[in-house]
Structure formats: structure tokens, C-alpha cells
C-alpha positions in Angstrom: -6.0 -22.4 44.2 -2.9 -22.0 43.0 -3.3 -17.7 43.1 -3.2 -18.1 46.5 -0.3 -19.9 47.2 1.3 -17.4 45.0 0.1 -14.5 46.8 1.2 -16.2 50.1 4.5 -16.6 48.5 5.3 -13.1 47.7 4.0 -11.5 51.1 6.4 -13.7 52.3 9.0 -13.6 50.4 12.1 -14.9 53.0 10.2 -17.3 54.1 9.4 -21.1 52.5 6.9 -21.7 49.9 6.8 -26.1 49.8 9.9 -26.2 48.2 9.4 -24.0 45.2 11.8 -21.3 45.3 14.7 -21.4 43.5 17.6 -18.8 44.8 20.0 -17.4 42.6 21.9 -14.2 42.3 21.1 -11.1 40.3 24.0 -8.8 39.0 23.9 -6.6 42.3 24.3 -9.9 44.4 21.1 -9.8 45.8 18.9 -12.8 46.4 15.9 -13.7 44.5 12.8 -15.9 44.4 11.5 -17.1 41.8 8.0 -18.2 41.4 6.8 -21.1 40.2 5.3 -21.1 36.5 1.3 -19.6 36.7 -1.0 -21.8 34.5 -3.8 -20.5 33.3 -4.2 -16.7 34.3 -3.6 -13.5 32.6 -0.6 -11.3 33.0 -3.7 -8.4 33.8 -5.3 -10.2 36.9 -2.0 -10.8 38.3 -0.8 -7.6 38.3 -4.4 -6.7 40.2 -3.2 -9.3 43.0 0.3 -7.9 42.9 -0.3 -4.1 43.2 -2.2 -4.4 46.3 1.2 -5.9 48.3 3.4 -3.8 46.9 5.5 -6.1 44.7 6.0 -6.5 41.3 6.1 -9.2 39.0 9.4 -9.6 36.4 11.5 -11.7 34.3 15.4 -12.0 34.4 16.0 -15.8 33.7 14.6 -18.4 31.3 16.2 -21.6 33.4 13.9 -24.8 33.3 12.5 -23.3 29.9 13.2 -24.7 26.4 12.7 -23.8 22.9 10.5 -20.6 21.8 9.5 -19.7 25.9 13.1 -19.9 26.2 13.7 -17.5 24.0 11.3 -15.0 24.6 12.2 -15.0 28.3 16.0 -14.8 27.5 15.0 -11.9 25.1 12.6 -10.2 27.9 13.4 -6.8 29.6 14.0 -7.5 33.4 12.0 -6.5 36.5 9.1 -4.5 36.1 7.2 -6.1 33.6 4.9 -9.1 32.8 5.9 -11.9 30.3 3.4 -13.8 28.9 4.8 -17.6 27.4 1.7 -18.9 25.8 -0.6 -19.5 28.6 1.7 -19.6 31.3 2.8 -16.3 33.0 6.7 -16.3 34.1 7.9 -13.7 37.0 10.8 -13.3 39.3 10.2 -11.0 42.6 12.5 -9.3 44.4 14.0 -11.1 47.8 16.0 -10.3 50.5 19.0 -8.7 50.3 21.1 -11.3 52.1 21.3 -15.0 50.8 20.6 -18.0 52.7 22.8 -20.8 53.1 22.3 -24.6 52.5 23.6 -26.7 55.1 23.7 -31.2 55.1 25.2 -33.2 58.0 26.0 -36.5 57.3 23.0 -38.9 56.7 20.6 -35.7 57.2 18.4 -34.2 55.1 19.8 -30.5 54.0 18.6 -27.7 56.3 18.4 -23.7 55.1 19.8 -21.7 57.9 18.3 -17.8 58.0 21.3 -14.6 59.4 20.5 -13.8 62.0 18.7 -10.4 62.6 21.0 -7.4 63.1 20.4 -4.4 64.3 21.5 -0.9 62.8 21.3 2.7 64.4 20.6 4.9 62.0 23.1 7.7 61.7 22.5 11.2 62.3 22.8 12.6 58.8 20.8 11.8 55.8 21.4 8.9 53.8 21.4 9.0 50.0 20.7 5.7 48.3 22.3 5.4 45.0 20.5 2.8 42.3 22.5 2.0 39.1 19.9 1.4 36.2 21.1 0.4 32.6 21.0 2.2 29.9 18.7 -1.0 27.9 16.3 -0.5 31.1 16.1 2.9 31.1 15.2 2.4 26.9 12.8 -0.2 27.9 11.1 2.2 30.5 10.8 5.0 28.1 8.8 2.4 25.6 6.6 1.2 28.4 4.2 3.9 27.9 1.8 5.0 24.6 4.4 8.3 23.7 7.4 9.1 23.8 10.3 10.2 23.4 12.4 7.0 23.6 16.1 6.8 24.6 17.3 3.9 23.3 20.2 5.3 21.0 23.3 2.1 20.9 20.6 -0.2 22.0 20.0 -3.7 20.8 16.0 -3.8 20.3 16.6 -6.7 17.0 13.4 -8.5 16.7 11.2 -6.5 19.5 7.7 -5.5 18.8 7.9 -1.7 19.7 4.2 -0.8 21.4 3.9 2.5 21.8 2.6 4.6 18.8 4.0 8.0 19.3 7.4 8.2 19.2 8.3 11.7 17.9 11.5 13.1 18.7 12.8 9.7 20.0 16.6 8.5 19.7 17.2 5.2 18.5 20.6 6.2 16.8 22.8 3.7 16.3 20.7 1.2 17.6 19.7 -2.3 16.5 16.8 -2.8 14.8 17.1 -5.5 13.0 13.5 -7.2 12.1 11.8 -5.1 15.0 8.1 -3.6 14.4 8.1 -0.5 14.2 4.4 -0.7 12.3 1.7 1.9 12.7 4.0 4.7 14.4 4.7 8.4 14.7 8.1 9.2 14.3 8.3 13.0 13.6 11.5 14.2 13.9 13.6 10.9 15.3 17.0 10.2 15.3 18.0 6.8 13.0 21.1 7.7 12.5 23.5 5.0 12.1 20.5 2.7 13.1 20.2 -0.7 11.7 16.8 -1.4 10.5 17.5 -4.3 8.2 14.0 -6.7 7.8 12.1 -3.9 9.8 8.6 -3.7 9.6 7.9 0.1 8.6 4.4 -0.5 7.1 1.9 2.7 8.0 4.4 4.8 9.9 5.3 8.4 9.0 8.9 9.7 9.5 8.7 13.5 8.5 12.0 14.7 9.0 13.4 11.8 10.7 17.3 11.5 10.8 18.1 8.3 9.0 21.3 9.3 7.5 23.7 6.3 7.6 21.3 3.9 8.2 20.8 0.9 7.1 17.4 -0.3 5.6 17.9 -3.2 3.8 14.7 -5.2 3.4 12.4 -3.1 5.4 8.7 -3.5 4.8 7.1 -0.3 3.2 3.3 0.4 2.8 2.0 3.3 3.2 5.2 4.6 4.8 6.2 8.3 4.2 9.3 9.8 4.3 8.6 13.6 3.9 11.8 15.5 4.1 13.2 12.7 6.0 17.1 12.5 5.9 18.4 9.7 4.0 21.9 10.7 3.0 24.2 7.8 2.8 21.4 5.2 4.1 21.7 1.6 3.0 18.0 1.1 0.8 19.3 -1.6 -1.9 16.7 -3.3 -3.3 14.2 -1.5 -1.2 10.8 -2.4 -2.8 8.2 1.2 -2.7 6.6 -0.9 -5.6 4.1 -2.9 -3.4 0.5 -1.9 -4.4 0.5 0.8 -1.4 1.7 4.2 -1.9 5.1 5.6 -0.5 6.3 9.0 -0.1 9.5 10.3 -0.4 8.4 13.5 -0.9 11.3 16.1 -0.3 13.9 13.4 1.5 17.6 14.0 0.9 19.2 10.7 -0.5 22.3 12.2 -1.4 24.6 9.5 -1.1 22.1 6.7 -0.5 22.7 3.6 -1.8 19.4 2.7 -3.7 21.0 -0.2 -6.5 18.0 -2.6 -7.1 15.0 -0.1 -5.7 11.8 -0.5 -7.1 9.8 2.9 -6.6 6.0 2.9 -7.3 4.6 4.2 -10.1 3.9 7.8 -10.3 5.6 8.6 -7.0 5.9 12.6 -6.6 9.5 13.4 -5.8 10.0 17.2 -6.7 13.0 18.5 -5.6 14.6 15.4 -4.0 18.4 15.2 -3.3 19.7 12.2 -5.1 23.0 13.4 -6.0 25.8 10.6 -5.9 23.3 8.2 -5.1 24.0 4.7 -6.6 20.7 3.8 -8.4 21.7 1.0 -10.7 18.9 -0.9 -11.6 16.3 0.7 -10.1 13.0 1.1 -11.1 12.0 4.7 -11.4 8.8 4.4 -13.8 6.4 7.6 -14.3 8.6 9.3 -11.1 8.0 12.8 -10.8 11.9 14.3 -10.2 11.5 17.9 -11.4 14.3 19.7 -10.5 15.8 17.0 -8.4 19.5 17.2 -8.5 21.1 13.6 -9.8 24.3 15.2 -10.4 27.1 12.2 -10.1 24.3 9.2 -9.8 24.6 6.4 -11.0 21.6 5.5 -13.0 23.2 2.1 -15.1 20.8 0.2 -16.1 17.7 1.7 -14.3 14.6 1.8 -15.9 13.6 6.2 -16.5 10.1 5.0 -18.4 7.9 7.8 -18.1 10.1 9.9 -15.5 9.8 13.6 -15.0 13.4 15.4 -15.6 12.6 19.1 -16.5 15.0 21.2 -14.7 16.9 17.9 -12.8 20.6 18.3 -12.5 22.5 15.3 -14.5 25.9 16.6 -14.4 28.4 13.7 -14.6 25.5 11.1 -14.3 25.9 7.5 -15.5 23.7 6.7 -18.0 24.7 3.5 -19.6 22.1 1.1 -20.4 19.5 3.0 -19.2 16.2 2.6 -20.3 14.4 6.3 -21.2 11.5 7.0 -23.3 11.9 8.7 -26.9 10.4 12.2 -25.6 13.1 12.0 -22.9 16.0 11.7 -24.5 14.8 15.0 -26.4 15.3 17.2 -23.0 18.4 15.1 -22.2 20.6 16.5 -24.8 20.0 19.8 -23.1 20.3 18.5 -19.4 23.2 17.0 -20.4 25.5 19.5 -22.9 28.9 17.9 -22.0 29.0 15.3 -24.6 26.9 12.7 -22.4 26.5 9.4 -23.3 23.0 9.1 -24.6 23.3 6.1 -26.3 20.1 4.7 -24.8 18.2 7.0 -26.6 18.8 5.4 -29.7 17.8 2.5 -28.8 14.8 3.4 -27.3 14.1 5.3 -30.3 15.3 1.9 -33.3 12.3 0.3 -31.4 9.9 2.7 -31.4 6.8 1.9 -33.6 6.2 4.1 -36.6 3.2 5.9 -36.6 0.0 4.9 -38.2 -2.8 7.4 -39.0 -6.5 6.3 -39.2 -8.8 8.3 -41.5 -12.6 8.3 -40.1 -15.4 9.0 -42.5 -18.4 10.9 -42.0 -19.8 11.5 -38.4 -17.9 9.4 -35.4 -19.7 7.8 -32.5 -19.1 10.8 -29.4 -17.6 8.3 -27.7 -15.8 5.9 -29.5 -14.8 8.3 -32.2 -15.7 5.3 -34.8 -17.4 6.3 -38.2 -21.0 6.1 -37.4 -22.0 5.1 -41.4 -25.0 7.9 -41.2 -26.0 9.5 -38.0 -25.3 8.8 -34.8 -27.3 8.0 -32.2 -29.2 10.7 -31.0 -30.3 9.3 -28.0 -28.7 9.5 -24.3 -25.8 7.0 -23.5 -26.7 4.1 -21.0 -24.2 3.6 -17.8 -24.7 0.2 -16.3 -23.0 -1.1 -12.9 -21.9 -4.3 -13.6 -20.6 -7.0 -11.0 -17.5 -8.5 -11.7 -16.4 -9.8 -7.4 -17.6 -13.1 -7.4 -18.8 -16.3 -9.4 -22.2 -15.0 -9.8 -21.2 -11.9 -11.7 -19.3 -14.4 -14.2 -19.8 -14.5 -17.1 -21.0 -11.3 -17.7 -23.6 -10.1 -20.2 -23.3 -7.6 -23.1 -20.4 -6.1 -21.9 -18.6 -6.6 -25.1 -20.5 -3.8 -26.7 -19.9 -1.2 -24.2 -17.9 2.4 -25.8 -15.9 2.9 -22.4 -15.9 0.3 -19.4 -14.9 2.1 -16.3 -12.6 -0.5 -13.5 -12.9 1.1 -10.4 -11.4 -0.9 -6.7 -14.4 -1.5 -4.5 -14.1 -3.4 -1.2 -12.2 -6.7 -0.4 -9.7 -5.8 -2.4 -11.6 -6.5 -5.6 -13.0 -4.7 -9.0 -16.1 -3.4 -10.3 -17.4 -2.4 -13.8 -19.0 1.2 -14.7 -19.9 0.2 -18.4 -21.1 3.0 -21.1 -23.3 2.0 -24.3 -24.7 4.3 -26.6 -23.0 3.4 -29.8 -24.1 0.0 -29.8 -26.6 -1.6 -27.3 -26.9 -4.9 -27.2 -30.2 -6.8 -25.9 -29.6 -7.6 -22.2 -26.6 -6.5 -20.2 -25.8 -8.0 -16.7 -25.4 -8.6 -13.9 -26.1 -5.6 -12.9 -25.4 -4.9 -9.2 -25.2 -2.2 -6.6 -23.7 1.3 -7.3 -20.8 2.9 -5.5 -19.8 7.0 -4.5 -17.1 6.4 -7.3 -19.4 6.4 -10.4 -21.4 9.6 -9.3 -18.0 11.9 -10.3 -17.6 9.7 -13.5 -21.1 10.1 -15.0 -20.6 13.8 -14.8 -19.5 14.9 -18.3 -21.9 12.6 -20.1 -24.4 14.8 -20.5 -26.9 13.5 -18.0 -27.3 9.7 -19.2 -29.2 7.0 -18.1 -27.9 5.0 -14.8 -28.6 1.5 -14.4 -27.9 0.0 -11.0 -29.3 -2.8 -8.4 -29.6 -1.4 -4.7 -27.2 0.7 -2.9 -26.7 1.5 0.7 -28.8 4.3 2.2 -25.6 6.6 2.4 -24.4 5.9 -1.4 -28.4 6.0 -2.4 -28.8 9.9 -0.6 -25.5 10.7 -2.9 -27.0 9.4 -6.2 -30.5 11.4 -5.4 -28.4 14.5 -4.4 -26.5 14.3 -8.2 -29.6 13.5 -9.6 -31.5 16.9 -8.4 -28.0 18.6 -10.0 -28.6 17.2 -13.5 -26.2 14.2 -13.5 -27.6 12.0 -14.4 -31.4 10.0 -14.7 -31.1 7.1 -11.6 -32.8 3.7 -12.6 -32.4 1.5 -9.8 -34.3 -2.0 -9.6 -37.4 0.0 -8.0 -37.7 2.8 -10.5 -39.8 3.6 -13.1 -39.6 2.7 -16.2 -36.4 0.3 -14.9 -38.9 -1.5 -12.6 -40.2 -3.0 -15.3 -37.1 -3.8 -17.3 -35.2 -5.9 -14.9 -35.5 -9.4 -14.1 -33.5 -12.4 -12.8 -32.2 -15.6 -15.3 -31.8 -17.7 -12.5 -32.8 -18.5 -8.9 -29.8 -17.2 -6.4 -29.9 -15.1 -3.4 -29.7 -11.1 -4.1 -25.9 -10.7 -4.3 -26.1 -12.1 -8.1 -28.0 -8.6 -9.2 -29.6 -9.4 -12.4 -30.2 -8.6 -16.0 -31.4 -5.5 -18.0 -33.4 -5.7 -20.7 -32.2 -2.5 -22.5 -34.2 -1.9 -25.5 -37.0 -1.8 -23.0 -35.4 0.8 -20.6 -34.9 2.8 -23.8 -38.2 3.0 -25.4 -38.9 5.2 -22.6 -35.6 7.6 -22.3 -35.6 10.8 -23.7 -32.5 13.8 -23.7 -29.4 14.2 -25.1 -26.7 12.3 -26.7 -23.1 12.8 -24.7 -20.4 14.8 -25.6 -17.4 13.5 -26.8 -15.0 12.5 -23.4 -11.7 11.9 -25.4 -9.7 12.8 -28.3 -8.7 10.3 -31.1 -6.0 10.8 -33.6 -2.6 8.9 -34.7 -0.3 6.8 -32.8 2.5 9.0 -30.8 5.9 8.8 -32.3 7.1 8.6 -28.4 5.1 5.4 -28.1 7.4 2.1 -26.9 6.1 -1.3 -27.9 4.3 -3.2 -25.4 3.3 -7.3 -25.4 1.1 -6.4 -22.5 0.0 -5.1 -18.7 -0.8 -6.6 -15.1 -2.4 -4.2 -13.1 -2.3 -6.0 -9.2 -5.0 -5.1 -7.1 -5.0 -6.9 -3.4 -7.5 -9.7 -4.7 -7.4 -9.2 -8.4 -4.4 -9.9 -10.9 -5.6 -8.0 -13.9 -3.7 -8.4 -17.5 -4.2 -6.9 -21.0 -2.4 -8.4 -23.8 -1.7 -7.3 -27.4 -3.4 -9.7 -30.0 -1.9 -8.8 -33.7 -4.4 -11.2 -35.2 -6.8 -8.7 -33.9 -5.6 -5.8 -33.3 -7.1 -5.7 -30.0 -6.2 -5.9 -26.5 -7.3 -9.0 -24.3 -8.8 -9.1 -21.1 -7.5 -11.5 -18.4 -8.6 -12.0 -14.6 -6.5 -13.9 -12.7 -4.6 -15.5 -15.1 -7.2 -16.8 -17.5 -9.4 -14.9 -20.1 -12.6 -12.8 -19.2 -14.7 -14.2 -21.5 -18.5 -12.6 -22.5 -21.5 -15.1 -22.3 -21.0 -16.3 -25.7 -17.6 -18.1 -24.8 -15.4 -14.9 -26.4 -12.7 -13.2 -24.7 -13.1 -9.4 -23.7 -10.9 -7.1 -26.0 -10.5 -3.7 -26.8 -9.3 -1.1 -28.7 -7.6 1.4 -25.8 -6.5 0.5 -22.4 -6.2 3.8 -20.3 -4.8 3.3 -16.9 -4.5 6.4 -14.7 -3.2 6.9 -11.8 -4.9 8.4 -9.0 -6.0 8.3 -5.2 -8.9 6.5 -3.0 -10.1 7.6 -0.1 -12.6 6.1 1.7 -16.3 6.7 1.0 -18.1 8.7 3.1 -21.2 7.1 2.7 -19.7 3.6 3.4 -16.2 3.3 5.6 -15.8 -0.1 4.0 -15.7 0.9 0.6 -13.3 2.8 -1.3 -14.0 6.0 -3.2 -12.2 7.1 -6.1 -10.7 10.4 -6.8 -11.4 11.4 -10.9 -11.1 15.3 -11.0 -7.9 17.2 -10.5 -4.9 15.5 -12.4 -2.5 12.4 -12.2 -0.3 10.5 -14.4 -0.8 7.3 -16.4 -0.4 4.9 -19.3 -2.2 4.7 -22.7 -1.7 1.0 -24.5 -3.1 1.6 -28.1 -2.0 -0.7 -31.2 0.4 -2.8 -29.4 2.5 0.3 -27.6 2.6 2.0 -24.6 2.8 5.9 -23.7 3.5 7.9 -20.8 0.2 10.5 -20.2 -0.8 12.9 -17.8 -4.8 13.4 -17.6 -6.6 16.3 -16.3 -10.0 17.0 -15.1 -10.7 20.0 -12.9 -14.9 19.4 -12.7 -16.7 16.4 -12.9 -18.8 18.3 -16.1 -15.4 18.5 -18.1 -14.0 15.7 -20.6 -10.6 13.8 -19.8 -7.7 15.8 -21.0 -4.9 14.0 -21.9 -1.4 14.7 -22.4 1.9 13.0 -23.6 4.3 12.7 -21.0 5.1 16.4 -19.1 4.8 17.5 -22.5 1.4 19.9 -23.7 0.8 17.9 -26.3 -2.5 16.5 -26.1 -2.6 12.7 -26.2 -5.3 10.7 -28.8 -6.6 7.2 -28.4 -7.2 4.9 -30.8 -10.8 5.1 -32.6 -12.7 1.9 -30.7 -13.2 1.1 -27.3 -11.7 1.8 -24.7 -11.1 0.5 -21.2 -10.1 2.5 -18.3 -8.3 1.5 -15.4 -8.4 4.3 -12.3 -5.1 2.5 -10.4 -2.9 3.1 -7.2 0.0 4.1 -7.3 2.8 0.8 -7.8 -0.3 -1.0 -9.0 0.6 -1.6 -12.9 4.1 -2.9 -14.7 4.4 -3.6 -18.3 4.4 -7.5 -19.2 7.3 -9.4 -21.1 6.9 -11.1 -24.0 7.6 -14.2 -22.1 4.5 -13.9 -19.4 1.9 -12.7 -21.8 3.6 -16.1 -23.4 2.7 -18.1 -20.0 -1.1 -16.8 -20.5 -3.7 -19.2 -21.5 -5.7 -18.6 -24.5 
């Protein structure tokens, strides 16, 4: 019953409550009473009990407490608001104004004597009473609520979990921010200025044209986080990572000034424009950045890694390029961005380690889609796409995917990968598991010339999409249940349904007729702009991906979280062409827990052929038209390699090139 003794307690608050108050003195000198710790209710139901007397519940003092309750409490805002320590509920209630006193005879026990009552006459004119509120309350007040604004500029907020989402047009200059949470927030238009944010968690927040100039954002966590025309002059990012697996946007900031030594910036990041004059980026990691027309004028770029990066129409005037890494076609426009004698002695060492060129002569008709001499005709039959598992045990090992022209790797839920595998020049006898299809292969299926898909099961939202391509001419569906499929699939071993199962192709094909697809990609000689590569980790959330160069083979190797992908005949998966490209996922519309991929429009990427690596843009403006490829922001198309090829559709900050020491480390 201890509520009630509470209750009792605060409606009387000058009177005794069996010896549990405590008085003290607040910073105005008035008394207090402090109620005894609350086991076992929540901060909700006593706030009920409290609002209907009038009072309210606070916290100004952390005496009795020890270790983390301490410190919370110490931490706390005062009155006004609930603390919850664990279980236990700590509050402090306003008293009376006037403090008792304590009072022991010899050999007595210590009595409280109460003032007296006294006894005012009001005067005649009106009387103003003044209250003096702080500026950290009045900071704390304006953060009680969902919105904002905040004032809370010069305030120390380090380490406080800031609730309210919408914060636009809040001042938190030259406050202290130091490993607060400032996750999941609007913050259009605030004032940073002079702010430390050091440790802050900034994950999923937007601050379009925020004022963070001068601040300091040293280890801040970014995902997701966009800075669009945000004010970053002179702010503090060194050894900011935007290279996390999650996109970041800088798009149109001003980081004149900034201080961004050590940043790693995700791949492919689209930065058009932006201010980085007399930045300091040494060693930063700018790969595949799109900097058109940004002005670098006076940066310092030593040692930073350029791979890939956009500079048509930048402003390098009195940059500092030593030691930094740039790609062959690079330092080509460099010698025209910078015509004042510039040091471009990077360039030739990028260019003494370029590979030379090979060329590959193809006889007689090539495979469409492998580009391969096809000895005699090729197939003139329809190419087979096949959904095949690869999130789980049971999709291991799988099944005839070695013989596949292209193998599409597309992210699917949990943070994992699936397989959209195409045969036509070679089929091979079974291919499995096959398991349930996804919106992302509808869009990828498009410019094949209306093949053959082979799938187990979808959801009713992804199955209306695949019947609604299908009545376009997309393709020929052949899910578990449809004829002739029905009678072509069939399970190798007893499991429960999330294993899929096996497809025995010849069959399915005995019955196919149409066309044989069009060609998808060009093939042709190595690039003189290529760089040599040992390999490539592409890092999805629940999937460490790698390829690595094998000179014995002249292939590229497959490995899944650190150890080969091997077929069901014991050999590792290797191919001829790793394409990774860069582009975005929304989220399906037919399933809010899957992820859709985006693969018309245009993006950047990386082609891996013969042991190098290239920087490629690709095209694709319907989902009818082939994959145009490009080298770098040149208009030179970009070939593969006649073979195979494997191709990665990535996130932005998801891929790096391997050393030669951790393709090493790999088993195998």
C-alpha cells in the first residue's frame, strides 16, 4: 500500500510522514521533502496519482544513491519531470517555504518545532511575483515536448538522449553534445555552430541547411544521415567514417575549411558542386566521388585515395597532391585542371602499374551472352532464369550454378543475398535450390527477350507483379505449380519448404519454345585505365562477400563469409567478370520487409576483369534495353571479358578493393 502513504505524503506535505522525509535546501532556500524511493510502479501511474492533487513529481538530488542510479539522478533535469532508476521511481516535491527546526534537550528525544502561523494583509496594489528559471531548464522545457524549436545554445546536454523528433530551427550553438543521441531527428535549418558533437549518435537524421560551421564532429555515428546544403565550414570531421554500408549525403554542404584528414566517404557518394576549398583531406578516402565542379582550390589531398573520382570542371588551384592515389584516365584531365606546373607525380605511378592491355580474338559466332565462340551455332533456344537460394544452410551447396552465363546478387531481407542465375549457353542437368522470387528480378529479366523464369512460391503481392510482367511479354513464369514446370521440379531430400528444391532443366526445356536473348553486354580488350586488383569484399549487413584473382586460372573466386562458395561437386565458384554497380533499394511494394532493387536509370560502379579493376558508369533507361557501360565519366564504352560474369547490384560504401595481404588470409 505503499501508493497511499505516498499520496498521503504529498497532500500533506508540512506535515510528518513516519519519519521519511528528509529536509534540505534547494538553491532559492526553500524547503523540500523528499519522498521515499517507489518500488515497483511506473513513472506513468504516478503522475495519474499526482495530477489530481496538484503537485508534481521531480528530481534534484541523488543522496542515498550509488553507482549508475547515482548518476543518472545527478545527471537529471530538476523539478518537473519523472526519473525512472531501474524499477524504482525517484521524486522530490516541493515544501514549504519556511524550514523547520530540530530541537534536543538533554536526555530527550529530538523534537521538530513548526513557525508559527503569521498573518499578512494584503496590500492594496497588485503584486507581481518574479520566478528566476535557468537557462539549462528553460532548454530542458523546450525538449519536453515531440517539436521544437529548442533553446539550448551554451548548454551542456553531453551524453543525453534527446526525445523529441522535430527539432527544426532549434539552437544548440555552442553547446555540448558530446555522445548525446541525437538519432532519428529533423533538424532543418539548426544552429550547430560551435557545437561539440564528438561520439554523437547522428544515425537517420537529416540536417538540410543546418549551421554546423565550427563544430566539432569527431566520431559521430553516420547512417543514413544527410547533410544537404548543410554548413560545414571549418567543422572538425577527422576520421569521420560515411563509409559504413548506409548511404550519406553531403549533397551541396560547404566544407570549406573543414578539417576532414582520415575521412572515409562511401563509395559513389554524389557531391556536385561542394565547397571543399582549403579543406585538409589527407588520407581520406574519396573512391568513385562524384565532385564535378567542386572547388578544391588550396586542399590538401596528401595521400588520399581519388580512385574513380569525378573531377571535370573542379577547381585544384594550389592543391596538394603528393602521394595521392588517382586513376590513369585521371591524371589525363589533371594536367589541364592543373596548368601551373602541378605536381602530378602520382600519375606515373599509377600509370608504371597499370596492366598492359590484352586483346582476345573470338572465332565464329559468340554465345549472346557470354560473348564466348560458340564452335557452330548457338543456341537458338530461349535463355533459362532460375531463383536460386543462397540465405541459409539449406540453399548450400548449390546446384548447377557453375554453368550459369550471368548470375545476378541482389540484397533480400535480413540483411542477406539472393541469386538470379541465367543459362542458355550451357545448361547443366539440375540446378537448385530454387526458392521464391522477389520484385527485383521482374526489372532484370526485361531485356532478355522474354525467357524462361524458374522460381518456388512467392508472396501474393510479388506473385500479382510477376503475372502483371508476364501479360507485358517479360518473360514465361514457371513457378512450382505451373505447367510444364509442375512436372519438372522435385525435392532431393526431406526438409520443411524453406529448402525450395531442384529443377530438372532438360525437362522444362523439351517444352519451351521462342527466342534466343539479345546480347546484354559488350566484350572487347582490357582498358588501358585499368589498375591491378588481388581482389574485392563487398559487406552486406549479414554477408561478407569476396572475389579474388586466381592467375592459375584466370578466374575470379567466389567466397562467402570468409571461406569458398563451392558447387555440389566440391569446386569453388569462379568467373570470368565481376561487375559491381552501384545503385539504390527501396523497399518493395509488394512486401515492406523486403528490399527492392533499383536497375534502370544510371549509377556508377567497378568492372574486375583479368586481375584489374576499372571505374564504370552503367546506364539503363528501360528495363527492355541492354546495360550500357562506360569507363569512368568518360563516353567510352566499357567491354567485359568474354566468359561469365557476375554482377553485384551494391549500396553505396558497400565494396573496397582487397590487399594482397587479406586475399592472403583467405582459405583455399
Amino acid at each position: 500500500m505503499r501508493w497511499f502513504r505516498l499520496v498521503a505524503c504529498l497532500a500533506l506535505v508540512a506535515t510528518s510522514c513516519g519519519g521519511t522525509q528528509d529536509l534540505s535546501e534547494n538553491s532559492g532556500g526553500s524547503a523540500q521533502v523528499q519522498v521515499p524511493v517507489i518500488v515497483g510502479e511506473s513513472t506513468g501511474y504516478a503522475e495519474q496519482i499526482l495530477s489530481k492533487i496538484g503537485l508534481s513529481l521531480g528530481v534534484e538530488t541523488g543522496e542515498g544513491l550509488s553507482g549508475p542510479a547515482k548518476t543518472i539522478v545527478e545527471q537529471a533535469p530538476a523539478a518537473g519531470t519523472f526519473m525512472a532508476v531501474g524499477s524504482q521511481v525517484i521524486g522530490v516535491v516541493p515544501g514549504s517555504a519556511t524550514r523547520p527546526t530540530t530541537t534536543t534537550a538533554p536526555g530527550t528525544a529530538a523534537t521538530t518545532t513548526q513557525p508559527p502561523p503569521t498573518t499578512t494583509t494584503a496590500p492594496a496594489t497588485t503584486q507581481v511575483t518574479t520566478t528566476t528559471v535557468s537557462p539549462k531548464r528553460l532548454c530542458l522545457d523546450s525538449l519536453s515536448g515531440n517539436t521544437g524549436p529548442a533553446e539550448c545554445s551554451g548548454i551542456d546536454l553531453s551524453g543525453y538522449g534527446i526525445a523529441p523528433q522535430f527539432l527544426d530551427d532549434s539552437d544548440f550553438s555552442y553547446a555540448n553534445l558530446a555522445g548525446a543521441s541525437l538519432r532519428n531527428k529533423s533538424l532543418h535549418r539548426a544552429n550547430f555552430s560551435g557545437a561539440i558533437l564528438d561520439g554523437a549518435d547522428l544515425a537517420l537524421s537529416e540536417f538540410h541547411y543546418a549551421d554546423l560551421s565550427g563544430a566539432s564532429l569527431t566520431g559521430v555515428l553516420l547512417a543514413l544521415t544527410e547533410f544537404h546544403y548543410a554548413d560545414l565550414s571549418g567543422a572538425d570531421l577527422s576520421g569521420v567514417s560515411f563509409y559504413n554500408g548506409t548511404w550519406n549525403d553531403l549533397y551541396g554542404a560547404n566544407l570549406s575549411g573543414a578539417n576532414l584528414s582520415g575521412v572515409q566517404f562511401s563509395n559513389g557518394m554524389n557531391m556536385p558542386g561542394v565547397d571543399l576549398s582549403g579543406a585538409n583531406l589527407t588520407d581520406s578516402r574519396m573512391v568513385d566521388l562524384n565532385l564535378r565542379d567542386a572547388d578544391l582550390s588550396g586542399a590538401n589531398l596528401s595521400g588520399a585515395n581519388l580512385f574513380g573520382v569525378n573531377l571535370l570542371g573542379a577547381n585544384l588551384s594550389g592543391a596538394i597532391l603528393e602521394g595521392t592515389s588517382l586513376s590513369v584516365n585521371q591524371c589525363v584531365s589533371l594536367v589541364s585542371l592543373l596548368p601551373n606546373g602541378a605536381d602530378l607525380a602520382p600519375c606515373a605511378t599509377t600509370a608504371t602499374t597499370t596492366p598492359p592491355p590484352t586483346t582476345t580474338v573470338l572465332v565464329g559466332t559468340p554465345h549472346p551472352l557470354t560473348g564466348l565462340d560458340s564452335i557452330g551455332s548457338p543456341s537458338t533456344a530461349p535463355a533459362l532464369a532460375v531463383k536460386i537460394g543462397n540465405d541459409g544452410a539449406n540453399s548450400l551447396p548449390q546446384i548447377g550454378l557453375e554453368s550459369a552465363d550471368i548470375v545476378y546478387e541482389v540484397h533480400i531481407e535480413n540483411g542477406v543475398t539472393r541469386f538470379l542465375a541465367i543459362f542458355h549457353s550451357e545448361v547443366p542437368e539440375s540446378v537448385g535450390r530454387v526458392r521464391s522470387a522477389r520484385s527485383s528480378d521482374i526489372d532484370l529479366l526485361g531485356n532478355l527477350n522474354i525467357p524462361y523464369f524458374a522460381y518456388w512460391g512467392s508472396n501474393e503481392g510479388v506473385q500479382t507483379e510477376i503475372r502483371e510482367a508476364e501479360n507485358l511479354g517479360t518473360f514465361v513464369a514457371q513457378d512450382e505449380a505451373t505447367w510444364p514446370a509442375v512436372l519438372n521440379y522435385y525435392r532431393d531430400r526431406i526438409c520443411e519448404p524453406a529448402c525450395g528444391g531442384l529443377l530438372n532443366t532438360p525437362g522444362l526445356l523439351s517444352w519451351v519454345t521462342g527466342s534466343p536473348p539479345n546480347p546484354v553486354f559488350e566484350y572487347g580488350d582490357l582498358s588501358a585505365s585499368a589498375t591491378q586488383a588481388a581482389g574485392v569484399r563487398w559487406t552486406a549487413p549479414n554477408r561478407q562477400i569476396d572475389f579474388t584473382w586466381d592467375d592459375s586460372t584466370s578466374k575470379w573466386l567466389r567466397y562467402q563469409d570468409g571461406v569458398p562458395l563451392v558447387d555440389s561437386n566440391g569446386n569453388q565458384i569462379a568467373v570470368d567478370n565481376v561487375l559491381l554497380l552501384y545503385t539504390f533499394y527501396t523497399v518493395s511494394t509488394a512486401d515492406d520487409r523486403s528490399p527492392q532493387a533499383t536497375s534502370t536509370g544510371s549509377g556508377g560502379g567497378r568492372l574486375y576483369r583479368q586481375g584489374a579493376v576499372t571505374s564504370i558508369r552503367w546506364s539503363r533507361p528501360t528495363v527492355t534495353d541492354p546495360w550500357n557501360l562506360v569507363y569512368g565519366w568518360t563516353n567510352n564504352t566499357a567491354t567485359l571479358s568474354p566468359g561469365t560474369t557476375w554482377v553485384g547490384l551494391v549500396r553505396a560504401g558497400e565494396i573496397r578493393v582487397l590487399t594482397s595481404a587479406e586475399v592472403a588470409a583467405l582459405p583455399g
